[in-house]
C-alpha positions in Angstrom: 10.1 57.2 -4.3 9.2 59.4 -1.3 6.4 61.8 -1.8 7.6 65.7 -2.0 5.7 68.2 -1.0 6.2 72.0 -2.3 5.2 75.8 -1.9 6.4 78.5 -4.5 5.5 81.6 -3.2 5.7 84.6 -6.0 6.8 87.9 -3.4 5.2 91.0 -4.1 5.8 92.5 -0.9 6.8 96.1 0.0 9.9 94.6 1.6 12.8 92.4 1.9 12.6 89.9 4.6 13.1 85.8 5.3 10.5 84.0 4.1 9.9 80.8 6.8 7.9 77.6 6.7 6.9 76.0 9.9 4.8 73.5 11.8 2.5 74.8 14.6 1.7 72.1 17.2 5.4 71.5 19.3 2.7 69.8 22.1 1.9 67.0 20.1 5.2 65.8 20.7 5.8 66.8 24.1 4.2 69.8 27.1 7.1 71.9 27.2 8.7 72.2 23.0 9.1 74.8 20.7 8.3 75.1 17.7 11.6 75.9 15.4 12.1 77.6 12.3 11.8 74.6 9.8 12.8 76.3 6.0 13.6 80.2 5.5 14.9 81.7 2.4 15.9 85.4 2.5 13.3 87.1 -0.4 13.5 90.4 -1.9 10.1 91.9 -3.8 9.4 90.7 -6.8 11.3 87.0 -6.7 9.8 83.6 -6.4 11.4 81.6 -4.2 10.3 77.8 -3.5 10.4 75.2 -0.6 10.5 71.7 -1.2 10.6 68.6 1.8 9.8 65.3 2.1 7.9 63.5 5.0 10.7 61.2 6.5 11.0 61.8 10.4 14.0 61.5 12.7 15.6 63.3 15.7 18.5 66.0 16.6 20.1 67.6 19.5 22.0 70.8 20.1 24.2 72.5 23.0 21.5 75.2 23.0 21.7 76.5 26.7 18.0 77.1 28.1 15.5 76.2 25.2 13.4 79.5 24.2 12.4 81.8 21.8 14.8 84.1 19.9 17.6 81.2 20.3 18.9 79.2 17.3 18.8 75.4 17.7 21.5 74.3 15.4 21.8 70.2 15.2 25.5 68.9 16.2 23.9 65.3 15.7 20.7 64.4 13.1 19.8 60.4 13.7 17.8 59.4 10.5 14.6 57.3 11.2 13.6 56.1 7.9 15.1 53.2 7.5 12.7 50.8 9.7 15.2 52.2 13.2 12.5 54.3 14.5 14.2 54.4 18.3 17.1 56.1 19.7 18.6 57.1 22.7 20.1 60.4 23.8 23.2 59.2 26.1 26.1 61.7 27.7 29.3 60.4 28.4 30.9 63.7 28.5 29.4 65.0 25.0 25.9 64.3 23.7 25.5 61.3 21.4 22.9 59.2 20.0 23.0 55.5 21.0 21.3 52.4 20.6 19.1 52.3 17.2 16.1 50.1 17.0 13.2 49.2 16.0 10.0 50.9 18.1 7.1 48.9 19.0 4.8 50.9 16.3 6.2 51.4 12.6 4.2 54.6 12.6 5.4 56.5 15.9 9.3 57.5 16.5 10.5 56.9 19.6 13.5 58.9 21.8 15.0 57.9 24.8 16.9 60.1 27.3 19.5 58.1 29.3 19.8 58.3 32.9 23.4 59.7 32.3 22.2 63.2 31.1 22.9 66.1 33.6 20.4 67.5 35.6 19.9 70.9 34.5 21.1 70.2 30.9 21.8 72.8 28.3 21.0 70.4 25.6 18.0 70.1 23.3 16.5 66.9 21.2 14.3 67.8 18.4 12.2 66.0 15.7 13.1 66.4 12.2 11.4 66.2 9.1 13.2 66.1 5.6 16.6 66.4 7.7 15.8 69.6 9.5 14.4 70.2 13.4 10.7 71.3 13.5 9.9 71.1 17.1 12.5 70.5 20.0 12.7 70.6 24.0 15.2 70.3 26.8 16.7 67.7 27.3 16.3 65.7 30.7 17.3 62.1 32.0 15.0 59.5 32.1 12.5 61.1 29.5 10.9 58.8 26.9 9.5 60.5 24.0 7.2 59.5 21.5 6.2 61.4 17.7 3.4 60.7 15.3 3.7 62.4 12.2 0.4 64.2 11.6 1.8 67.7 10.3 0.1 70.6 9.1 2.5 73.4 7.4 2.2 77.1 7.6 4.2 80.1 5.9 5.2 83.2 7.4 7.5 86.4 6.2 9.5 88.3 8.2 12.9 87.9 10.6 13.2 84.5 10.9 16.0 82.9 10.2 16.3 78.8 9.7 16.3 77.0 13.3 15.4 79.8 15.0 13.3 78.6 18.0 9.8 80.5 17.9 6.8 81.0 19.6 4.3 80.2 17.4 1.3 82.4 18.7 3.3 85.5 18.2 4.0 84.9 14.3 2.2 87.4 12.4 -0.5 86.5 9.8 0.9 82.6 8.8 -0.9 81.0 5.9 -1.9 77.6 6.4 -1.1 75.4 3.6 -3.8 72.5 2.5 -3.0 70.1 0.5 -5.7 68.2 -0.7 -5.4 64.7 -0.9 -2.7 63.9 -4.1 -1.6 67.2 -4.3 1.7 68.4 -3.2 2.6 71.1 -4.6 1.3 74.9 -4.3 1.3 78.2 -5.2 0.9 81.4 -3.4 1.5 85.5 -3.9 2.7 87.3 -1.0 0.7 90.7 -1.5 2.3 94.1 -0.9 -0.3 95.0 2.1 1.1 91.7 3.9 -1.6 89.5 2.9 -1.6 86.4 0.9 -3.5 85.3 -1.6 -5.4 81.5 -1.1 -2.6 78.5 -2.0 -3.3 77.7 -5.4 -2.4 73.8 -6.8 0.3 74.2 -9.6 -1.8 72.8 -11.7 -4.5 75.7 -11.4 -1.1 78.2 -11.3 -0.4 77.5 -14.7 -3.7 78.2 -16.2 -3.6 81.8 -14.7 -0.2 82.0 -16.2 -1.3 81.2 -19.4 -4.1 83.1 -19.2 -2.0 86.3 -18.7 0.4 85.2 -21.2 -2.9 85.5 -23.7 -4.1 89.2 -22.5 
């Protein structure tokens, strides 16, 4: 069974607002993506809401007009790559569609194709997934060949961001990078009500300080 990685976040903040999770480098996949909202979860003080994803990759496009920030990128098509078909290709016949699943010269990179047939000037977007939703896409344009290799690193972020909203990561205010150790998958964190979090915590080390308040 896949490997699931989790963040439980206990909200003690002096407002209500979307808690989001999201992956910061779009460039590793290509110059000109975006970032994209990857989880949110509207939170009111005082809850505990948690995020839970897997590590299996594929691609996505949407009719999303230009691609930038403050625009929602919401998949018409999700291909699925983690079955061993690690190459696809983004073909236009009249409508977007993915064609032509395969197998990609390296197990360990994911590979997307952009036909000759796509318009000039297109007002699609292809993104890469993880777990089933988009974390980073870009416009699409014919005769692109794209290639991903998975090395993610996760942050957390509150406030109004909703899921697949297309961001600019540099203007996200504070974001908590979330390590996780080698073996461990899931974590714990407290949003505090000044806007600060406390240091990701493994669950492990979360239930001692439960049951340590539970005894005073």
């Amino acid at each position: 069974m896949a490997k699931k990685y989790s963040i439980t976040v206990n909200n003690r903040a002096s407002n209500s607002a979307y808690l989001m999770v999201f992956q910061n480098d779009p460039t590793q996949w290509a110059p000109n993506a975006m970032a994209v909202a990857w989880f949110a979860k509207f939170s009111n003080p005082n809850s505990r809401v948690k995020f839970e994803w897997g590590v299996d990759t594929g691609f996505s496009w949407a009719e999303t007009g230009e691609l930038q920030p403050g625009i929602q990128f919401s998949a018409s098509e999700v291909f699925d790559a983690s079955n061993g078909q690690n190459k696809i290709t983004l073909d236009y016949n009249g409508a977007y569609l993915f064609t032509n699943p395969d197998k990609g010269q390296d197990p360990s990179r994911f590979y997307l194709a952009e036909s000759p047939n796509i318009p000039v000037g297109s007002k699609a977007a292809v993104g890469v997934t993880m777990s089933g939703s988009t974390v980073y896409a870009v416009q699409a344009r014919p005769n692109q060949n794209l290639t991903f290799s998975p090395h993610p690193s996760y942050y957390l972020a509150y406030g109004n961001y909703e899921e697949g909203d297309v961001i600019d990561v540099s203007t996200i205010n504070n974001p908590l990078l979330l390590p996780y150790p080698t073996g461990v998958y899931a974590l714990t964190t407290t949003l505090n009500a000044d806007g600060t979090w406390t240091n990701p915590v493994t669950l492990a080390q979360a239930n001692e300080e439960r049951l340590l308040l539970a005894a005073t």
